[in-house]
N, C-alpha and C positions, 0 to 999 in steps of 0.2 A: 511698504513702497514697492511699486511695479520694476520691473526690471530696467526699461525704459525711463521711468520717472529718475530712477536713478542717475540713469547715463543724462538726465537731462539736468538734472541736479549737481553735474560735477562740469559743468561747458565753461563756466569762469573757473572753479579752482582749478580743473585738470584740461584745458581746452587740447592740447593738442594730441591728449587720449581720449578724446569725444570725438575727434576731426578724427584721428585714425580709424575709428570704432565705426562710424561714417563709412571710411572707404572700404573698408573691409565688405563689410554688409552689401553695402553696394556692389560691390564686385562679387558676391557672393550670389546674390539676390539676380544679378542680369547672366547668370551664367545657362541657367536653362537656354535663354533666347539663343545666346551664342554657341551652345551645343548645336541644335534645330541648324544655324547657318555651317555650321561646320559637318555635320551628318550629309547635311547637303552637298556639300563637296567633297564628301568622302574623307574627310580628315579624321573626323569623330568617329567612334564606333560606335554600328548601331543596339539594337537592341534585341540581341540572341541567347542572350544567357545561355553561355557555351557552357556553365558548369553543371548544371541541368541534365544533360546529354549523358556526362560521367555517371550524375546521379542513378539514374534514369538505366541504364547496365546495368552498375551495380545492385541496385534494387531487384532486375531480374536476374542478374547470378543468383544471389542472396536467396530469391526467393525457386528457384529453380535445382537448387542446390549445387550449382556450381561456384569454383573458387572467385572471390570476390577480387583480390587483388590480385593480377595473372600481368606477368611481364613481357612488352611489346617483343618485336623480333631484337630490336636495339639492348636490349637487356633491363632494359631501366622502363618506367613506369609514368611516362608523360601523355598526358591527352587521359590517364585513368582518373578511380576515385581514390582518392590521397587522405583522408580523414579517417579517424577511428569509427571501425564498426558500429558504433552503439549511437552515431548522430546517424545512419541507414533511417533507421525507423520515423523520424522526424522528417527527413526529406520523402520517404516513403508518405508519410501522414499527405501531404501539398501535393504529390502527384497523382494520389489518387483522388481527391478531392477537387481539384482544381482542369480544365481544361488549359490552362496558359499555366503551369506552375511558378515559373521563373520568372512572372512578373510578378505573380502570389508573394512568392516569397519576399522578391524586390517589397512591393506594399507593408508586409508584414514587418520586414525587419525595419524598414523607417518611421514608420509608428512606433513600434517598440523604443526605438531610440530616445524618437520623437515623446513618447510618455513618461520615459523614464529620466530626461535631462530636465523636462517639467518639475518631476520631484527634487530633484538632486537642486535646481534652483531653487523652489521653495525653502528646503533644508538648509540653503545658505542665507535662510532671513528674508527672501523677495518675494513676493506677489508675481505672478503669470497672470495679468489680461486676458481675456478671451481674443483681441487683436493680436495681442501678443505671441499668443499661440498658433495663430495662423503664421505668424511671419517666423518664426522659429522654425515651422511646418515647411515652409518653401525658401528655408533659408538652409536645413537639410536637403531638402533636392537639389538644391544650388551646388552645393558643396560636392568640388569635383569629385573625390575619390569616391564618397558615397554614391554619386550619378553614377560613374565609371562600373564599380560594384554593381549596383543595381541591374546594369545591363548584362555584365559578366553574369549572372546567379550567383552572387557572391556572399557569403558568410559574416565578414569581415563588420557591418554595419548591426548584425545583430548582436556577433561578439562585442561592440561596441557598448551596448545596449544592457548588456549582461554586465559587464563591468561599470557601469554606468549606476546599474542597483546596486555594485557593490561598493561603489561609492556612498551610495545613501545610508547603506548598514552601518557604515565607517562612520560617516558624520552622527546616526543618531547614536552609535556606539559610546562616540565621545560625548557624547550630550546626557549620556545616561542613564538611557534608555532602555537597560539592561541587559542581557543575557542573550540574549534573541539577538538584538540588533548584532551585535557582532558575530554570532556564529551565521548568520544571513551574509553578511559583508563576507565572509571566507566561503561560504557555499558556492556564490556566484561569484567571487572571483575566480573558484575552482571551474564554474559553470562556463565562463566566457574565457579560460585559457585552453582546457584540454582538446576541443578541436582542432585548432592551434595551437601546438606545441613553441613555436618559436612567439607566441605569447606571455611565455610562464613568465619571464620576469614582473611582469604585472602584479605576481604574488608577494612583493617589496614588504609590503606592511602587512601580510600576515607574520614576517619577524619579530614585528614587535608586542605582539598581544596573543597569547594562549589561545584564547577562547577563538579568535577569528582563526588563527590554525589548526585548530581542534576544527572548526566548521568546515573550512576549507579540504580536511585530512579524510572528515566524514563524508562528502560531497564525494572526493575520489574515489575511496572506496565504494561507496555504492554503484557506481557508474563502472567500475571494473565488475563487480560483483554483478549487474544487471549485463553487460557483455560476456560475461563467460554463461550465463543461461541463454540469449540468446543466439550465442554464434557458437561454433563448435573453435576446439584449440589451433585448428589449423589455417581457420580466417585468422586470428592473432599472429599466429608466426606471420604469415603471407603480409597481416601491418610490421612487423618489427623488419620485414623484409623492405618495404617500403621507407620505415623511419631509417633503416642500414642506408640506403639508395639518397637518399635525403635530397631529391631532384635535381644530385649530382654537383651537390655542394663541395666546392673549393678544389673545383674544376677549371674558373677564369669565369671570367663574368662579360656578359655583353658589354660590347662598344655603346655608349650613348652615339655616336652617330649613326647605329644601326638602330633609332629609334622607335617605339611603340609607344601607345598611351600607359603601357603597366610598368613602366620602364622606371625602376628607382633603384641604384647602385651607391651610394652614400659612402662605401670607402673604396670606392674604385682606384680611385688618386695614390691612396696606401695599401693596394691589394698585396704586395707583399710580406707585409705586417699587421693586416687586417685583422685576423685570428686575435694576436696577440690585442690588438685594440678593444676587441669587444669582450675578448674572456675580460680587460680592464673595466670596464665598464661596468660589467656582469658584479665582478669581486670589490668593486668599489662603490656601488650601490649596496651589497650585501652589509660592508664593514659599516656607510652611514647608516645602514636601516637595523642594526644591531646597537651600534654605536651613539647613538641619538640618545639624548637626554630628553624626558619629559611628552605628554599628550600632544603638544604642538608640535611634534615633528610626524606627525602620523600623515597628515594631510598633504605635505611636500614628499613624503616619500611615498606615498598613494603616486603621488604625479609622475615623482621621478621612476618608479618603477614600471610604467606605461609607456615615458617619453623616452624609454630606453631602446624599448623593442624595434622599433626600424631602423636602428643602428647596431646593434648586439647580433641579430637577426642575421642568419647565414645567407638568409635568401626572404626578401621582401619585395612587396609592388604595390603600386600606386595605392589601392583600394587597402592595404595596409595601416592607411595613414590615418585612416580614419580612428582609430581607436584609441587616438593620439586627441581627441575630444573632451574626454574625460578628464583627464590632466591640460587641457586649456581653462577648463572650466575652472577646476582648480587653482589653478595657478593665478587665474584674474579675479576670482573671492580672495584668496587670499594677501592681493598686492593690493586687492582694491581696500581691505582693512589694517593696512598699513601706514604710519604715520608718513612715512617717504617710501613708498610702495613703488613699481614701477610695470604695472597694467598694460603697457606699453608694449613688452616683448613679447609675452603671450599672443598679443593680440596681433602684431610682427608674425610672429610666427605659425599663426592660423592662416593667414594670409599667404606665406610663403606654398604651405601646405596646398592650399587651395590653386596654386597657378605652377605646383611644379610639372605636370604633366607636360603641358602646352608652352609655360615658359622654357624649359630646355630646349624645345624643338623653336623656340621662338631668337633662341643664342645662335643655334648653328645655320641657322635661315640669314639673320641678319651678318652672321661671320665670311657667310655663301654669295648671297645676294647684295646685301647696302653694303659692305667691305672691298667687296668681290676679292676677298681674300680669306684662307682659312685661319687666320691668326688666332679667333678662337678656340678653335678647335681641339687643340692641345690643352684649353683650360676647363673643356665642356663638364670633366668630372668633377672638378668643385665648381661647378654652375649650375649644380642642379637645385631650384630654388626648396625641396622640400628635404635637401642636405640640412641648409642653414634654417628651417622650420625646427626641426627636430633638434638641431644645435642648439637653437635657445631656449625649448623648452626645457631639453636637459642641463644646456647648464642655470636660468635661473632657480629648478628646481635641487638640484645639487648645492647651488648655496642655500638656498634655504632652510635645505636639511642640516648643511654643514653649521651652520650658526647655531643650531642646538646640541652640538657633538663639545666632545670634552676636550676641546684644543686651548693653547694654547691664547692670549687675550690680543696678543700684535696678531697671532695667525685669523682670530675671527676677523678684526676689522680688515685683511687683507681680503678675505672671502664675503667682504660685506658689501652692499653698494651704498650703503652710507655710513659717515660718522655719526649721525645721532640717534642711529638705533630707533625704536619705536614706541 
């Protein structure tokens, strides 16, 4: 059955996760138009792919043989290139080949995504259409932070993309597909975290299986291995110098009234407890991804250790969220084969994701303007709508995991959303 066939096959049992499923898309699907009117007025950003530029230096230090990572007059390392040495070459590969590279790249990584969610559907038992696939196509361009990304030259949608196969290794892993499939599934989760370091927890479910950490372990290694031939040890310090600088984390965090489109501060509210919150998060994702009983938890802790990252995260933005895809995906195969599933949040919280940029600035406007009062304003940091996206993704994923863990039988049903189990 097609993807669609499906969603059309559940309007009487599940109608008002078909009606959500509906608006979502829809919202998703009219957002290009509504960019075009908002570029227009200068609200939107256009389409500069500023990270390009960093590239684009760095490549000639690199290749000129001066120091790649070299700190501003400020001391610190803003407006440089911030990414390990050994993805140079990659970005190198698009600038020379390409006269517009940062739309190249843009193109490239949404295919990528765009191919790779193809599979990871199939692998959950659905058919892909050829219609189907066009609207998936421009239901990724739709998708703000992917747009948003797209115009920065941003990474973020490929890493998606990469973790995206590493999902697929995982599912055919569990299917039984032998040996391969999982050490594939750790390779590229290795693959789609180490650009991004404040990605690793992605790595969730390589706790629970040898072989995908074994993949994953090998993946690293070679990638340090392939960086120490080609850059010399004093590009490496100049990154560790960079990773020390960590773009000046837990420093205070921007006002959301001082709004941008990359603007996502998620424990702004609890900034003084912040730290302690996500090392929680971090250590309590680790205990259920160790903790977990049996193959069925591999798939919720896949998610949960995705849907973690833009809250664990020292420092995260809009184009972030994106990789928070993988774990939607998941989480709605998995609710959707549920006897009392609830398809519902996920799908909540795609949707949050999708309008936190513009809804934030949509709160302090209407707190400003229709109020003509600030009365919101004091509440702008839990309003930010891709706070409570991330919220539900991580906690229906947490319980899901949790129902496989060795608790207590009153502590499951309390962690459960139903009494009669599936």
């Amino acid at each position: 059955m097609s993807a669609l066939g499906r969603l059309w096959a559940l309007r009487n049992e599940q109608p008002a996760f078909v009606s959500l499923a509906v608006l979502v898309m829809g919202a998703i699907a009219v957002y290009p138009l509504v960019d075009v009117v908002l570029r227009s007025a200068e609200i939107s950003t256009a389409f500069r792919y500023y990270d390009f530029g960093a590239y684009r230096i760095a490549i000639a230090d690199w290749q000129a043989g001066d120091p790649i990572y070299e700190p501003n007059e400020e001391g610190g390392f803003h407006g440089n290139y911030l990414y390990p040495p050994i993805a140079l070459p990659v970005f190198a590969a698009f600038l020379a080949a390409f006269e517009n590279p940062g739309a190249a790249w843009g193109v490239f990584s949404v295919l990528a995504l765009w191919v790779s969610l193809q599979i990871a559907i199939r692998e959950f038992g659905l058919s892909v259409h050829p219609l189907e696939r066009l609207l998936l196509l421009w239901l990724l361009v739709g998708f703000q932070p992917i747009l948003f990304g797209f115009k920065m030259g941003q990474v973020s949608t490929f890493l998606a993309a990469l973790l995206t196969l590493a999902l697929v290794g995982l599912i055919r892993d569990l299917k039984g597909h032998g040996r391969s499939a999982a050490i594939v599934s750790g390779v590229f989760t290795t693959l789609g975290s180490a650009v991004k370091l404040i990605y690793a927890p992605s790595g969730a479910h390589l706790l629970r299986s040898r072989r995908r950490f074994a993949g994953a372990m090998a993946a690293l290694f070679a990638l340090v291995g392939l960086s120490l031939l080609l850059f010399d040890p004093a590009t490496h310090r100049g990154y560790l110098d960079v990773l020390l600088w960590g773009k000046d984390w837990g420093t205070g965090s921007r006002s959301p009234h001082l709004w941008t489109p990359a603007y996502f501060r998620p424990l702004l509210a609890i900034e003084p407890v912040a730290l302690g919150v996500r090392a929680l998060l971090v250590l309590s994702t680790i205990w259920l991804a160790i903790g977990a009983d049996g193959p069925e938890a591999d798939l919720p802790t896949f998610a949960l250790g995705i849907a973690i990252v833009p809250l664990a995260a020292p420092r995260a933005y809009t184009f972030d969220l994106t990789i928070l895809l993988p774990a939607v995906v998941v989480l709605l195969a998995l609710e959707l084969d549920r006897n009392v599933g609830r398809p519902e949040i996920p799908l909540l919280g795609l949707l949050f994701l999708h309008v936190h940029a513009y809804g934030l600035v949509t709160f302090g406007q209407i707190s400003e303007s229709i109020l003509a009062s600030n009365a919101l304003r004091p509440l702008l940091p839990v309003l930010q709508p891709g706070l409570w996206g991330a919220v539900l993704l991580v906690g229906l994923a947490f319980v899901r995991v949790a129902e496989h863990t060795a608790v207590p039988q009153h502590a499951r049903r309390i962690t459960s959303f139903n009494s009669g189990g599936d």
